[in-house]
N, CA, C and O atoms as a DFTB+ gen file, in Angstrom:
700 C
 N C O
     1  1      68.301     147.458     100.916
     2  2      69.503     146.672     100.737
     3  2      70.607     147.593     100.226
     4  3      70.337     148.577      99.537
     5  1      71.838     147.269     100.566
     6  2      72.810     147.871     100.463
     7  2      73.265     147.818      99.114
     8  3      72.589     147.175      98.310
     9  1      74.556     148.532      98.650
    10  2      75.038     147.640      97.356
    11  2      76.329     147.413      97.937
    12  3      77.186     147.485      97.056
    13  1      76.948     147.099      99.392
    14  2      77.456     145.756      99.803
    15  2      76.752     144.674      99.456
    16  3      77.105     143.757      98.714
    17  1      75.529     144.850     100.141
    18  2      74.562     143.483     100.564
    19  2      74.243     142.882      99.191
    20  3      73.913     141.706      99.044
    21  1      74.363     143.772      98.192
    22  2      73.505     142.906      96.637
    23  2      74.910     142.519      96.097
    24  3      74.768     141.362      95.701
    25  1      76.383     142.961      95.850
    26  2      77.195     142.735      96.096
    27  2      77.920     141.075      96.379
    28  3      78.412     140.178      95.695
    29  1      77.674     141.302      97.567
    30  2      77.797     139.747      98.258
    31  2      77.104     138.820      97.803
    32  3      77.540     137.688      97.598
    33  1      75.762     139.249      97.559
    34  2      74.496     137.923      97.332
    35  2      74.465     137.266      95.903
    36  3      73.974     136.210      95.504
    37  1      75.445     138.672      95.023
    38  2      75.601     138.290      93.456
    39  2      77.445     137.401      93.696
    40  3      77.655     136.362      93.070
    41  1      78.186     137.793      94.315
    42  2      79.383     137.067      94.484
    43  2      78.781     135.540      94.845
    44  3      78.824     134.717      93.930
    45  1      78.199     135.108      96.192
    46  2      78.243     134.406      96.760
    47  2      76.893     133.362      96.669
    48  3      76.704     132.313      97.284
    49  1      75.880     134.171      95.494
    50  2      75.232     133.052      95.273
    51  2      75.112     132.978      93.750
    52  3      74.369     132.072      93.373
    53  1      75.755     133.832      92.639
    54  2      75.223     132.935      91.763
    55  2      73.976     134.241      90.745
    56  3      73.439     134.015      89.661
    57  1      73.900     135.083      91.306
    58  2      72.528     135.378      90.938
    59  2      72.519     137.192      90.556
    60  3      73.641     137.657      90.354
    61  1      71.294     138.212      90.455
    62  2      71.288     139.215      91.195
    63  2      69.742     139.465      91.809
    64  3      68.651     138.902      91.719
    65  1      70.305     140.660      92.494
    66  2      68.662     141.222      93.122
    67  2      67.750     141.825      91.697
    68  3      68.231     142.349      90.692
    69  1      66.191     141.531      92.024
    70  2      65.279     142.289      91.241
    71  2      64.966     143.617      91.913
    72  3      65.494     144.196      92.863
    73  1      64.077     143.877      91.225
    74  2      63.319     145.523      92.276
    75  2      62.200     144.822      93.180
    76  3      61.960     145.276      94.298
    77  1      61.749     144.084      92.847
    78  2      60.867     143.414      93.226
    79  2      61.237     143.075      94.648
    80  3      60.376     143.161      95.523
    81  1      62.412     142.710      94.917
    82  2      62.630     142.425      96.430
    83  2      62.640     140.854      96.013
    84  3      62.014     140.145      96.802
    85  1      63.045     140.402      95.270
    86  2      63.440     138.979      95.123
    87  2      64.668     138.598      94.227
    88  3      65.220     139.591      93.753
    89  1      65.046     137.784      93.995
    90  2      66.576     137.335      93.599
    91  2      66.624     136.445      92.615
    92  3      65.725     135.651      92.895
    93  1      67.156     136.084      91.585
    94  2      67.231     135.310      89.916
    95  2      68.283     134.541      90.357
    96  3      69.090     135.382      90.755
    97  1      68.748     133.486      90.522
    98  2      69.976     132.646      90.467
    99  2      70.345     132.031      89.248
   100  3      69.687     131.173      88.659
   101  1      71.358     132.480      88.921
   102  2      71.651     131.891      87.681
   103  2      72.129     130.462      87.597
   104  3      71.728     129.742      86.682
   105  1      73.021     129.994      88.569
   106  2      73.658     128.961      88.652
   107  2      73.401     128.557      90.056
   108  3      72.816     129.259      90.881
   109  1      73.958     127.183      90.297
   110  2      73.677     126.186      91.616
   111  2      74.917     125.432      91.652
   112  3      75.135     124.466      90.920
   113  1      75.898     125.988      92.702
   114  2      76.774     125.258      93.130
   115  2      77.585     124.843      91.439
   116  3      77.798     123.731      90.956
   117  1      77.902     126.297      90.840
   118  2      78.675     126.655      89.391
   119  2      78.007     125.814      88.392
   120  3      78.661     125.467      87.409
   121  1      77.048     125.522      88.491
   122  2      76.287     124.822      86.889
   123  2      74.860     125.640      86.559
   124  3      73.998     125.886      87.403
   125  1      74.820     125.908      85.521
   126  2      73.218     126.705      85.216
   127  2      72.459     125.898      85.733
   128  3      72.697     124.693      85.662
   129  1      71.250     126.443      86.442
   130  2      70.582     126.263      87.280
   131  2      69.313     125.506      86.172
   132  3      68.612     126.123      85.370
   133  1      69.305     124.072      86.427
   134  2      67.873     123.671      85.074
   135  2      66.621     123.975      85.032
   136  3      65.847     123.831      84.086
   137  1      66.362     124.525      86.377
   138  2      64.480     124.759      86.863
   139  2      64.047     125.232      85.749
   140  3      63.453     124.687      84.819
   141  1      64.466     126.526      85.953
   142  2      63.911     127.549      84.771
   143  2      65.030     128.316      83.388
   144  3      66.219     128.608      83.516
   145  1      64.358     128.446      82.415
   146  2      65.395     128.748      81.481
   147  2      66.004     129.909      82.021
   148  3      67.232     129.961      82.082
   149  1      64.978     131.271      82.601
   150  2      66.408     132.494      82.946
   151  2      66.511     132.164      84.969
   152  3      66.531     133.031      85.842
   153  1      66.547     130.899      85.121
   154  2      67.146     130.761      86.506
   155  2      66.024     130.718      87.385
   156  3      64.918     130.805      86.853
   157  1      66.108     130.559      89.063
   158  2      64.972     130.024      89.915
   159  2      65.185     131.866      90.635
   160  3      66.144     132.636      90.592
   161  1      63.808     131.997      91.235
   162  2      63.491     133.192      91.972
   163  2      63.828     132.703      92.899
   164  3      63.932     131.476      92.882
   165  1      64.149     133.445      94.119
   166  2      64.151     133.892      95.520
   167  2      63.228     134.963      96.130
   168  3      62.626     135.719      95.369
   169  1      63.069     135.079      97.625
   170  2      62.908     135.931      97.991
   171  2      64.465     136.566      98.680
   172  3      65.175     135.816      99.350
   173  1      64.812     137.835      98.446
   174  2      65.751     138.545      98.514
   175  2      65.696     138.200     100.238
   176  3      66.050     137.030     100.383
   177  1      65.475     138.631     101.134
   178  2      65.803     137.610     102.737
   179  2      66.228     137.100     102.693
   180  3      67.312     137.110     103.276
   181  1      65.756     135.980     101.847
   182  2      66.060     134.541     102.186
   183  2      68.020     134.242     101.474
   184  3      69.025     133.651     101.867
   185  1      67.652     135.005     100.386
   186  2      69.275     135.180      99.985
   187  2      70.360     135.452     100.488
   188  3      71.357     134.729     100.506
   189  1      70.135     137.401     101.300
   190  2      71.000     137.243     102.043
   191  2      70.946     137.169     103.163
   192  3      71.123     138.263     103.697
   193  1      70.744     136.209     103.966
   194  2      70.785     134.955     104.856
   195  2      71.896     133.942     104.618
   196  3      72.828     133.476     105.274
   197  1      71.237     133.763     103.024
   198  2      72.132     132.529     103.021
   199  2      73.907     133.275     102.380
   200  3      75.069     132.879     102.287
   201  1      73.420     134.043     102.196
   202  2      75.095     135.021     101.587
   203  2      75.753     135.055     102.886
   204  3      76.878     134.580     103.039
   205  1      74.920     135.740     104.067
   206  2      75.587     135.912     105.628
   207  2      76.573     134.445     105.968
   208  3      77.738     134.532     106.356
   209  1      75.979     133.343     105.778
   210  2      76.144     132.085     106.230
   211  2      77.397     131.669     105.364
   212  3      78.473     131.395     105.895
   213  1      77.193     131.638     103.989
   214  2      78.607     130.970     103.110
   215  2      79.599     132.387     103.212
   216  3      80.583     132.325     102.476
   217  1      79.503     133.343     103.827
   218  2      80.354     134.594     104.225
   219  2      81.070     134.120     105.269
   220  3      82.298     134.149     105.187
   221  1      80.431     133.599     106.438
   222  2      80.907     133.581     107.708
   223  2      81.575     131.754     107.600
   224  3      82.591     131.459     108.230
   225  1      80.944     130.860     106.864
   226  2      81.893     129.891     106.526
   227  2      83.062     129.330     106.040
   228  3      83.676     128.266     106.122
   229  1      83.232     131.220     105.106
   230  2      84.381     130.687     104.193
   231  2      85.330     131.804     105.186
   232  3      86.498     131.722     104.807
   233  1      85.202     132.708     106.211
   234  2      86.205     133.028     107.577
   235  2      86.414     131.768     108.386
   236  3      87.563     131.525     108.753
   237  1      85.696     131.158     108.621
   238  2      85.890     130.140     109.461
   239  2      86.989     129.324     109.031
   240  3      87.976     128.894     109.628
   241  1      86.487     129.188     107.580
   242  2      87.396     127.974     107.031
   243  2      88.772     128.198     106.915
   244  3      89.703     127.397     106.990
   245  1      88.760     129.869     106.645
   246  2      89.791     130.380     106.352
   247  2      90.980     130.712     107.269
   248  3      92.159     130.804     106.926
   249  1      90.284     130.932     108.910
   250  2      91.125     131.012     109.718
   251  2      91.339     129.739     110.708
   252  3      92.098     129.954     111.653
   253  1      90.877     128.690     110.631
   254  2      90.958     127.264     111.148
   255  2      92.076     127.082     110.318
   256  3      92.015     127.253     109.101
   257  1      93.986     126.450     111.435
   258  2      94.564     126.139     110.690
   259  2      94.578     124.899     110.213
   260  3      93.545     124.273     110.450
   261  1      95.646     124.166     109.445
   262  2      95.273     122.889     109.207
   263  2      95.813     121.960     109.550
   264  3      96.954     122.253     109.907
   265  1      95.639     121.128     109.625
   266  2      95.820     119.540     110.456
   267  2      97.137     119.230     109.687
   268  3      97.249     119.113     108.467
   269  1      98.224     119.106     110.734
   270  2      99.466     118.365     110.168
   271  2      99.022     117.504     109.247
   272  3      97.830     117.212     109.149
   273  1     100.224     116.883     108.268
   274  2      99.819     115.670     107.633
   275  2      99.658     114.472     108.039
   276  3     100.071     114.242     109.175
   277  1      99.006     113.309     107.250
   278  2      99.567     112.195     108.412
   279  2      99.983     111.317     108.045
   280  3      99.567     110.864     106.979
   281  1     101.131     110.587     108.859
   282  2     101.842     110.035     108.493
   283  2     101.580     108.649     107.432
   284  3     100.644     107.880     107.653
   285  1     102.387     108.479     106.440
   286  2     101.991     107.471     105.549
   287  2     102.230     106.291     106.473
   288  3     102.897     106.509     107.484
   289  1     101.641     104.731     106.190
   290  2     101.540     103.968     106.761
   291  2     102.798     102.889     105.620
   292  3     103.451     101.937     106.048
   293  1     102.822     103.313     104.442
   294  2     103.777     102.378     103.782
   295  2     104.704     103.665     102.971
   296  3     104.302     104.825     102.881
   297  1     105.443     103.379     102.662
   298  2     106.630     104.034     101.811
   299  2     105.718     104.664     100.408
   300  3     104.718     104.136      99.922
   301  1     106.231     105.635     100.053
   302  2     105.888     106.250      99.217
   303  2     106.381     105.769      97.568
   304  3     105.796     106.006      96.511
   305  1     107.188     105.297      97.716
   306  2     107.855     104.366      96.630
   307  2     108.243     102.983      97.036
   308  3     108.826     102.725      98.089
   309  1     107.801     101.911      95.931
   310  2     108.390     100.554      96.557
   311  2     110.218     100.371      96.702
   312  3     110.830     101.206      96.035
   313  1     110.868      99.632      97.292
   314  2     112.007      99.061      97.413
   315  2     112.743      98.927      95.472
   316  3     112.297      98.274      94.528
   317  1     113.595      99.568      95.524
   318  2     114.690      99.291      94.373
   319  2     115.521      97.803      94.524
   320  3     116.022      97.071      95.378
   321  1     115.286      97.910      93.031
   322  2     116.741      96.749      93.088
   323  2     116.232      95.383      93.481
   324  3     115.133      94.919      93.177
   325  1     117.315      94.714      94.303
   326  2     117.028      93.325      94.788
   327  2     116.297      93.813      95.906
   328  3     116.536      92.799      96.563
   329  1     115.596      94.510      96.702
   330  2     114.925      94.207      97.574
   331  2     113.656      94.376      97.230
   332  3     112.696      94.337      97.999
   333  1     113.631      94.629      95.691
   334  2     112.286      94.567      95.779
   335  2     111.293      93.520      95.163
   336  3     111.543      93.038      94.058
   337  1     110.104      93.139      95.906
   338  2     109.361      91.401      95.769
   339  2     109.056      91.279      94.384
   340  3     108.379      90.293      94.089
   341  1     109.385      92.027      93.485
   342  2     109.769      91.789      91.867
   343  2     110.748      91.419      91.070
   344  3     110.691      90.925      89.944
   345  1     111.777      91.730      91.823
   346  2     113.338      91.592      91.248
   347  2     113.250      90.689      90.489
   348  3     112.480      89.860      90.975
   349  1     113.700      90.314      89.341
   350  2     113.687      88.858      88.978
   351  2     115.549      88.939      88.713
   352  3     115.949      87.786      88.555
   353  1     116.397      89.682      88.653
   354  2     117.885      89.534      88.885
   355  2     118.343      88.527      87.278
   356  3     117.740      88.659      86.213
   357  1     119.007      87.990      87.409
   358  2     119.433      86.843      86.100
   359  2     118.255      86.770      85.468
   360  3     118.515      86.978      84.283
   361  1     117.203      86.607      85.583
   362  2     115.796      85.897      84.918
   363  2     115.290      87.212      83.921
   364  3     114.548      86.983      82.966
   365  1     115.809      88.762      84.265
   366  2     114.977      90.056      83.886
   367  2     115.391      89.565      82.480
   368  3     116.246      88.741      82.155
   369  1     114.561      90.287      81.757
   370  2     114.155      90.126      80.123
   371  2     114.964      91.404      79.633
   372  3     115.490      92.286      80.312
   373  1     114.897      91.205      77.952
   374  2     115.933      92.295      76.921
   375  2     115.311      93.693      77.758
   376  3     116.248      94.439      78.041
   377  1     113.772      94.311      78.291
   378  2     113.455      94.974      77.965
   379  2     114.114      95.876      79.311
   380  3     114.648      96.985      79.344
   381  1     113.784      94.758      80.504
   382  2     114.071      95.125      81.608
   383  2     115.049      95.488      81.921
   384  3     115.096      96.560      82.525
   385  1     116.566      94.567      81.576
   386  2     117.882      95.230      81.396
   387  2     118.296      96.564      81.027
   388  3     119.086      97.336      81.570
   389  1     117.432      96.692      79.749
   390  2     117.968      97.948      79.432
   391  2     117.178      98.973      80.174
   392  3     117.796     100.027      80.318
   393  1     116.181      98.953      80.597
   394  2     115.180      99.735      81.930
   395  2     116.255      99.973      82.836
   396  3     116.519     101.044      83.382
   397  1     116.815      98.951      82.945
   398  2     117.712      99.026      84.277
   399  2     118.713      99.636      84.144
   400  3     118.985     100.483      84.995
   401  1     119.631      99.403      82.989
   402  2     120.464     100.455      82.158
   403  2     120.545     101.691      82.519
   404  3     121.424     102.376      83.042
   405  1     119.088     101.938      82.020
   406  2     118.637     103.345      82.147
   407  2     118.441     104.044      83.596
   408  3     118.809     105.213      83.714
   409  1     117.981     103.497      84.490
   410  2     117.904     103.856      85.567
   411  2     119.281     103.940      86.512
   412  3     119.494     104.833      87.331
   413  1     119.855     103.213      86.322
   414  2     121.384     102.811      87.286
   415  2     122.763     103.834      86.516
   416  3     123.673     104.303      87.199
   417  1     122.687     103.964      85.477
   418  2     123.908     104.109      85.144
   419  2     123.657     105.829      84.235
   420  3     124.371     106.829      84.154
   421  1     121.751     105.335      83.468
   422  2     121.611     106.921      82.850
   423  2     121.688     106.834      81.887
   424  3     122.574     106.040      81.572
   425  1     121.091     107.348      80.941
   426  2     121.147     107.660      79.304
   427  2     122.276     107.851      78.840
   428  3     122.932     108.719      79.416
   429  1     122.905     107.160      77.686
   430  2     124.006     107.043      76.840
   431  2     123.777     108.623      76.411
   432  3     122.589     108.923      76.289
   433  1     124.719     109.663      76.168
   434  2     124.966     111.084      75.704
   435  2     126.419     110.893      74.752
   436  3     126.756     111.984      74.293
   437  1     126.909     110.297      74.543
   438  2     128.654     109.877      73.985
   439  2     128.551     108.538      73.323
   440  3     127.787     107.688      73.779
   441  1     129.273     108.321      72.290
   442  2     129.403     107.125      71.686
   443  2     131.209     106.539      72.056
   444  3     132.214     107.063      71.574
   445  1     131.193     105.596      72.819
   446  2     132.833     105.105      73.118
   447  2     133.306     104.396      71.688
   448  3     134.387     103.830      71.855
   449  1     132.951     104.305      70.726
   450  2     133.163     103.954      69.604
   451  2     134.155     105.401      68.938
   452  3     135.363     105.612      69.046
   453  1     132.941     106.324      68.158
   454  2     134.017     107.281      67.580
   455  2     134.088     108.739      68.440
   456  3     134.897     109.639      68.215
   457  1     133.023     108.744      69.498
   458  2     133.844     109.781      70.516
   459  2     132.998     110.646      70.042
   460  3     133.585     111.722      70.163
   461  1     131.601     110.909      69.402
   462  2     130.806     111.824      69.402
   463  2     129.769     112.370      70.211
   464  3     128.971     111.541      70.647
   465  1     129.574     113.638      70.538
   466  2     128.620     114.071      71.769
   467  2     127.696     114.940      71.622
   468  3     126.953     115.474      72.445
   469  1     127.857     115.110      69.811
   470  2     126.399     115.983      69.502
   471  2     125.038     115.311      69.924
   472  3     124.726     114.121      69.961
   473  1     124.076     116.850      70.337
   474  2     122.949     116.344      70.940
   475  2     122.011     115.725      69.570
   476  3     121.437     114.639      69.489
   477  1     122.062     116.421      68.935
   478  2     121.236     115.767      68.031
   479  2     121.428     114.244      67.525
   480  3     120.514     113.869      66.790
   481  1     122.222     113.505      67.724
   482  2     122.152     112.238      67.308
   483  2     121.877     111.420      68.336
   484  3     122.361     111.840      69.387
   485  1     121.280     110.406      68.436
   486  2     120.610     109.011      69.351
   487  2     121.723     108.182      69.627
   488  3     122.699     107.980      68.904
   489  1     121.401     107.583      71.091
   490  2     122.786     107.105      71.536
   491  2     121.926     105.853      71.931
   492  3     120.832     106.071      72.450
   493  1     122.323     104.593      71.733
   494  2     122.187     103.710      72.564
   495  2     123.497     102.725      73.683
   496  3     124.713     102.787      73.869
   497  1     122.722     102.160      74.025
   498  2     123.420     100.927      75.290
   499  2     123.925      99.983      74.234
   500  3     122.923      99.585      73.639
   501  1     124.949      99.465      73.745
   502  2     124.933      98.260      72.915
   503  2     125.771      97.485      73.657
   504  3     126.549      97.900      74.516
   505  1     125.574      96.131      73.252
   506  2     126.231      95.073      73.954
   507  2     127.754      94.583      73.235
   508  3     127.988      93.929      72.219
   509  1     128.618      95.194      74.217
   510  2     129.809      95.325      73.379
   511  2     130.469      93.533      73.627
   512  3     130.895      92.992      74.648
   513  1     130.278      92.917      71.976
   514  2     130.836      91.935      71.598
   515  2     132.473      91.310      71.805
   516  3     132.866      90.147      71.899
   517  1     133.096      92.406      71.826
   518  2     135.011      92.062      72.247
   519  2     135.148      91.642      73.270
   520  3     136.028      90.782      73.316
   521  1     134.333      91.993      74.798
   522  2     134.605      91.660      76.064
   523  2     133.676      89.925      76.469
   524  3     133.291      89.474      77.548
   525  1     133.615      89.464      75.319
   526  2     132.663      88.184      75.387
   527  2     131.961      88.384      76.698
   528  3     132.538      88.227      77.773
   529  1     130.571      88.770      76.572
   530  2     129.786      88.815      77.339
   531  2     128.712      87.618      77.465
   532  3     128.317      87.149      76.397
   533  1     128.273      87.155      78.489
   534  2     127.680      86.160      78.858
   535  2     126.077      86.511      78.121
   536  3     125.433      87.481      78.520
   537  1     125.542      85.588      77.006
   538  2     124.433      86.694      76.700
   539  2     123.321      85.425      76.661
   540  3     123.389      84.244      76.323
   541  1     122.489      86.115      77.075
   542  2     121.060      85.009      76.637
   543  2     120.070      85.369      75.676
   544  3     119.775      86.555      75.522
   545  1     119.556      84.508      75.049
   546  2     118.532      84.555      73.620
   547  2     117.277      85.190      74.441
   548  3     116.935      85.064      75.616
   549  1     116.681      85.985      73.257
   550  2     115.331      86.462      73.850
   551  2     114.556      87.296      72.446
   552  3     115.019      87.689      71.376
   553  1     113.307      87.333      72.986
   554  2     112.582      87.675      71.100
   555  2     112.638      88.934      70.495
   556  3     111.999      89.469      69.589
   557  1     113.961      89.422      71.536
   558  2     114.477      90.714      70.703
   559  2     115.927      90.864      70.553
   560  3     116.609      91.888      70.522
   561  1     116.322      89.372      70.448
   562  2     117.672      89.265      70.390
   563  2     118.390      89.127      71.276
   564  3     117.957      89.449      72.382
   565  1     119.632      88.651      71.184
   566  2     120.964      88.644      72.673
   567  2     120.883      89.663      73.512
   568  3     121.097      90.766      73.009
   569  1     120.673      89.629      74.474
   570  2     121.467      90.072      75.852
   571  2     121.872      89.689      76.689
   572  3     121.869      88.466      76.835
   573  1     122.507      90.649      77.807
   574  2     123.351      90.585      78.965
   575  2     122.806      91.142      80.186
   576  3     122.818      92.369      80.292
   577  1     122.234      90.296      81.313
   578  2     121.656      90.644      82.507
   579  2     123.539      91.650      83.058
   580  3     123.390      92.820      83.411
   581  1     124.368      91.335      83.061
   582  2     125.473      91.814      83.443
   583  2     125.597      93.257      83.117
   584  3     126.387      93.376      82.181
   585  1     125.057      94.587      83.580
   586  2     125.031      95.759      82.974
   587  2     126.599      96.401      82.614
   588  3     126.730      97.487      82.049
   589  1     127.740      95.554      83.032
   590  2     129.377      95.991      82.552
   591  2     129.319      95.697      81.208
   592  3     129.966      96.518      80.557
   593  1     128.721      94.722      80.445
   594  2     128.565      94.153      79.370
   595  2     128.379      95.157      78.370
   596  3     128.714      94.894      77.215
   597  1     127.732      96.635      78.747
   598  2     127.002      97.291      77.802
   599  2     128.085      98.254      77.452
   600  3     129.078      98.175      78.176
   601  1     128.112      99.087      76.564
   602  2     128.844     100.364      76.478
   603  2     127.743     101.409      75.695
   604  3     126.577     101.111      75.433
   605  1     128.344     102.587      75.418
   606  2     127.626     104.123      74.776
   607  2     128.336     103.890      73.556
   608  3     129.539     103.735      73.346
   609  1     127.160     103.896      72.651
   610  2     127.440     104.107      71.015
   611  2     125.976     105.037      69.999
   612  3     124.751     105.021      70.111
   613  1     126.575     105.481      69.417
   614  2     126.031     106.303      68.507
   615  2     125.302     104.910      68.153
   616  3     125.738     103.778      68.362
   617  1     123.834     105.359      67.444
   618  2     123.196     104.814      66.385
   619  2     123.761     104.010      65.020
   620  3     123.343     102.897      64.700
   621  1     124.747     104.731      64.293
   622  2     125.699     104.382      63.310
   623  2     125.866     102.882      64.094
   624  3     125.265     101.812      63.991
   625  1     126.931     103.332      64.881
   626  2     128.312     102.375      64.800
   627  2     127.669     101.432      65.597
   628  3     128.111     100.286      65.522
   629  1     126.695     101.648      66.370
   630  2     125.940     100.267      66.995
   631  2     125.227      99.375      65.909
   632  3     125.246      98.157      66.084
   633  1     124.809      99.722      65.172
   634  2     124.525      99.206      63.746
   635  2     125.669      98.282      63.228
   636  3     125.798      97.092      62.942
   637  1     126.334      99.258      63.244
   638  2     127.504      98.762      62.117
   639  2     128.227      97.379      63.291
   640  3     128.563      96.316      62.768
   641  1     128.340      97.513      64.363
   642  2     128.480      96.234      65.493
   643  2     127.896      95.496      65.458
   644  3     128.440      94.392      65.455
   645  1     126.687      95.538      65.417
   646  2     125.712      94.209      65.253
   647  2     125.731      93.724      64.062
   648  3     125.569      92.505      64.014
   649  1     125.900      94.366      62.894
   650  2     126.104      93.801      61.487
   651  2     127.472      92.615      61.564
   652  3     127.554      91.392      61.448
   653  1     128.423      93.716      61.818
   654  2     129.540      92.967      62.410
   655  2     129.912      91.354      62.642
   656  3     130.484      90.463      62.013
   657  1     129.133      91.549      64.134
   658  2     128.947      90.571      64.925
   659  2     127.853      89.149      64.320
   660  3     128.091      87.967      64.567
   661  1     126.494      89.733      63.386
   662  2     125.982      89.144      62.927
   663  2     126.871      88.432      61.651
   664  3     126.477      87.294      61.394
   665  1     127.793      88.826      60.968
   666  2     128.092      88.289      59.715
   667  2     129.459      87.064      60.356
   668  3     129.694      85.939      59.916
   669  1     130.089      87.726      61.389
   670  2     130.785      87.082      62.360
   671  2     129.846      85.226      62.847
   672  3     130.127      84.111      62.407
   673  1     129.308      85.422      63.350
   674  2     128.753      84.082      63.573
   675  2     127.822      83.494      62.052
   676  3     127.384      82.345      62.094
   677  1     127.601      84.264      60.903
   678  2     127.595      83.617      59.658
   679  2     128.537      82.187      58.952
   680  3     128.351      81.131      58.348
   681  1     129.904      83.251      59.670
   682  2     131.255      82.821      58.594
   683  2     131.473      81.895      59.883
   684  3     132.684      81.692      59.977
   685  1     130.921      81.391      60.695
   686  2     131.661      81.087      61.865
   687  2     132.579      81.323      62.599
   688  3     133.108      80.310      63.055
   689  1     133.119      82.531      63.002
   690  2     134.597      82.961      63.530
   691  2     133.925      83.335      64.662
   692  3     134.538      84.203      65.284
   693  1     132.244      82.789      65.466
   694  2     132.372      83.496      67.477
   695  2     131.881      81.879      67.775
   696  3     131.374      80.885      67.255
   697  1     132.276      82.268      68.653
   698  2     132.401      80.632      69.204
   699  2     131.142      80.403      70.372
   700  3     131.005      79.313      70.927
């Protein structure tokens, strides 16, 4: 035997040659082999045989080109928006709106309140109260299916709006 041939038979199976003219496999298809604690014998033939064979399989495989793709039978993403058999439109919930927020229009980066654009501070969507927005009750509070309704505000001052607005319908002055 060559030391191509022992070579190959230690690449391609796992194992090496003895003097003996037989072969130790250490592993089976990349897992230690359980037969025996130092691995299963061979007769060295029979090895590389089978080295010849996963040699000449992995040319084969290698020069067979490959099969176009094929074509998907449905869309790769469902339908946006109203066309899709989920929409619920007026009916979507606090959570969904602002999902939608997020998707259509994009993450608040600026507060239209005091005009700040550092990254480090948190921006939300708030539901700006002056433009009387059409809002419906829900168990996380008022909103507005109407996404014009919303504006970009810093953390602060969206706070400080809803406080606002909350002490506002206290004293009774929103109608």
């Amino acid at each position: 035997m060559t030391k191509e041939q022992a070579s190959a038979a230690v690449e391609l199976c796992f194992g090496e040659p003895l003097p003996d003219g037989t072969f130790r496999q250490w592993k089976s298809r990349g897992r230690i082999h359980p037969a025996t604690p130092g691995g299963s014998l061979y007769f060295l033939s029979d090895v590389l045989a089978l080295a010849a064979v996963r040699a000449r399989h992995k040319l084969e495989v290698a020069s067979k080109p490959k099969p176009p793709p094929k074509p998907r039978a449905s869309p790769s993403r469902p339908p946006k928006g109203a066309d899709n058999a989920h929409w619920k439109g007026d009916e979507a919930g606090y959570h969904a709106v602002h999902y939608r927020l997020r998707r259509m229009i994009g993450r608040p980066n600026e507060c239209s309140c005091c005009g700040t654009r550092d990254e480090g501070s948190r921006y939300d969507w708030a539901l700006n109260w002056e433009g009387n927005p059409t809002v419906q009750d829900g168990p996380h509070g008022q909103y507005s299916t109407n996404l014009d309704d919303y504006v970009r505000m810093c953390r602060p001052c969206h706070r400080q709006m809803d406080a606002r607005h909350a002490r506002d319908i206290e004293f009774g002055r929103c109608g």
